[in-house]
DRENFINU-200770 format. One line per 5 residues: number of its first residue (from 1); for each residue x, y, z of N, C-alpha, C. Coordinates in steps of 0.001 Angstrom, whole numbers, plus 500000, padded with zeros to 6 digits. Atoms other than C-alpha are relative to their C-alpha. Example, Ala and Ser with C-alpha at 12.3 -4.5 7.8 and 13.67 -1.06 7.14 Angstrom:
residues 2
1> 500890 498810 500000 512300 495500 507800 500900 501200 500000; 499180 498810 499940 513670 498940 507140 499230 501090 500730
This chain:
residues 72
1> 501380 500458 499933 837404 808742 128803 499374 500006 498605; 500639 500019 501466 836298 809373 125185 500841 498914 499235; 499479 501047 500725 838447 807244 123896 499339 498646 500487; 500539 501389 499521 837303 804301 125975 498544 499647 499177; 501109 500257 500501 833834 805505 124859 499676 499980 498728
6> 500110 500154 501280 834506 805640 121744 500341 498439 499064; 500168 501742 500152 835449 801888 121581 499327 499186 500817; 500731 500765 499432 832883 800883 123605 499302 499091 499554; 500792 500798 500534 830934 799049 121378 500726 498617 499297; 498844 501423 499918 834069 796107 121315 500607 500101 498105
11> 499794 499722 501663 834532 797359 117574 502114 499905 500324; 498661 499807 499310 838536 797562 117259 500157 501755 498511; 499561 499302 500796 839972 801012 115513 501581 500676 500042; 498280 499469 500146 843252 802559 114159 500062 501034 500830; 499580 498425 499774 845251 805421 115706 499353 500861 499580
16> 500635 498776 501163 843805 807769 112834 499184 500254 500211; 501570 499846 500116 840150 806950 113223 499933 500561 501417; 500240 499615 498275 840373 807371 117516 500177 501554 499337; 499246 498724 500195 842422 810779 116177 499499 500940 499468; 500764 499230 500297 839998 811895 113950 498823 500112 500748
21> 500884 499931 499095 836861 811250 116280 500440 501052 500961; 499593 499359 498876 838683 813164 119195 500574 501129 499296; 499750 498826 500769 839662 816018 116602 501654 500335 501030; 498172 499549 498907 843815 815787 118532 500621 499361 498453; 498956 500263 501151 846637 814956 116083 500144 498364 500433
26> 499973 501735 499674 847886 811182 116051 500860 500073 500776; 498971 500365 499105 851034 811682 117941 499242 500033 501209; 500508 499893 498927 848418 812947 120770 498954 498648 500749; 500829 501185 499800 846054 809844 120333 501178 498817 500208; 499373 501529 499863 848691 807540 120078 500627 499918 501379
31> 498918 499731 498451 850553 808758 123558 498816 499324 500728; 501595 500519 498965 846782 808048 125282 500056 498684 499687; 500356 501218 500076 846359 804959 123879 501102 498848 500794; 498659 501182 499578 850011 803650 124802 499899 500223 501455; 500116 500067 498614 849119 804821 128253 498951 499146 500333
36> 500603 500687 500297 846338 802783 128192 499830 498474 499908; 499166 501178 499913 847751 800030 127063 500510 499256 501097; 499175 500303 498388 850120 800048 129865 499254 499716 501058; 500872 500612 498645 847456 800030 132193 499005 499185 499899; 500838 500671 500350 846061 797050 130638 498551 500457 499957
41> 500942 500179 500123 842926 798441 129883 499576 499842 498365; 500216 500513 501607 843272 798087 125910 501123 498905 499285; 498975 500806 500405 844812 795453 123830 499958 500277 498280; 499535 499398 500902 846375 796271 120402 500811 498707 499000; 499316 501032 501179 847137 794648 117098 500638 500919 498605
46> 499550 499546 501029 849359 795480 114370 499579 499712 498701; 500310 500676 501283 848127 795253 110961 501066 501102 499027; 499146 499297 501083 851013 796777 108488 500534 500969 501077; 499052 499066 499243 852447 800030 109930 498684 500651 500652; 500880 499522 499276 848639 800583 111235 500060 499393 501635
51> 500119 500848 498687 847879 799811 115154 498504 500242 500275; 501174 499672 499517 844669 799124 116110 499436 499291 501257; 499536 500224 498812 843396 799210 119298 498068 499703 500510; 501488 500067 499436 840164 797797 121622 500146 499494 500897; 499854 500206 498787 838933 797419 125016 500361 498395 500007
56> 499718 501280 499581 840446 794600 126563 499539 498845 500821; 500901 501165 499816 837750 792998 128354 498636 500829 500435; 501102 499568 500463 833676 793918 128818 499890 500949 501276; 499812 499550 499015 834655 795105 132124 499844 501765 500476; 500133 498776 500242 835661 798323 131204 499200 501078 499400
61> 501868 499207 500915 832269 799121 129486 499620 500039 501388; 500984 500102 498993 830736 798462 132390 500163 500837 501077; 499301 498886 498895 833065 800793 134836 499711 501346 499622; 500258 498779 500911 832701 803700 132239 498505 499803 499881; 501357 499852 500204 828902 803324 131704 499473 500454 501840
66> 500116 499629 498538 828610 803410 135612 500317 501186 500207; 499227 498641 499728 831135 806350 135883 498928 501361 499180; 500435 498715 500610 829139 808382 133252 498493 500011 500996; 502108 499156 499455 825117 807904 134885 500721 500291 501225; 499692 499166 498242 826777 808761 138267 500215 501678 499814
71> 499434 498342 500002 827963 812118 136741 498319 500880 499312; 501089 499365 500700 824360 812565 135037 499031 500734 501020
């Protein structure tokens, strides 16, 4: 969930930056993200040996913004 919300704003960011935001190592961000992935909810571009990654459609803002005022 932080991760999602942390690219909520359709921005796209590296492994590193998710990794440092969420204070986990990269191998830990990068396992989340590739799960993620898999469950089509992010789509991912390579630039050099970086990967960077953003929601894959506006959808998932909108499921996560729901999910959080329900918990408020």
């Amino acid at each position: 969930v932080k991760i999602l919300y942390a690219l909520r704003n359709g921005e796209e960011l590296c492994v590193c930056d998710i990794a440092a935001l969420l204070n986990v190592k990269i191998a830990t961000a990068s396992h989340h993200l590739r799960k993620m992935r898999d469950w089509q909810l992010l789509k991912y571009r390579n630039d050099g040996k970086l990967a960077y990654y953003s929601l894959k459609n506006s959808s998932v803002t909108d499921i996560l913004i729901y999910s959080l005022q329900t918990l408020i």
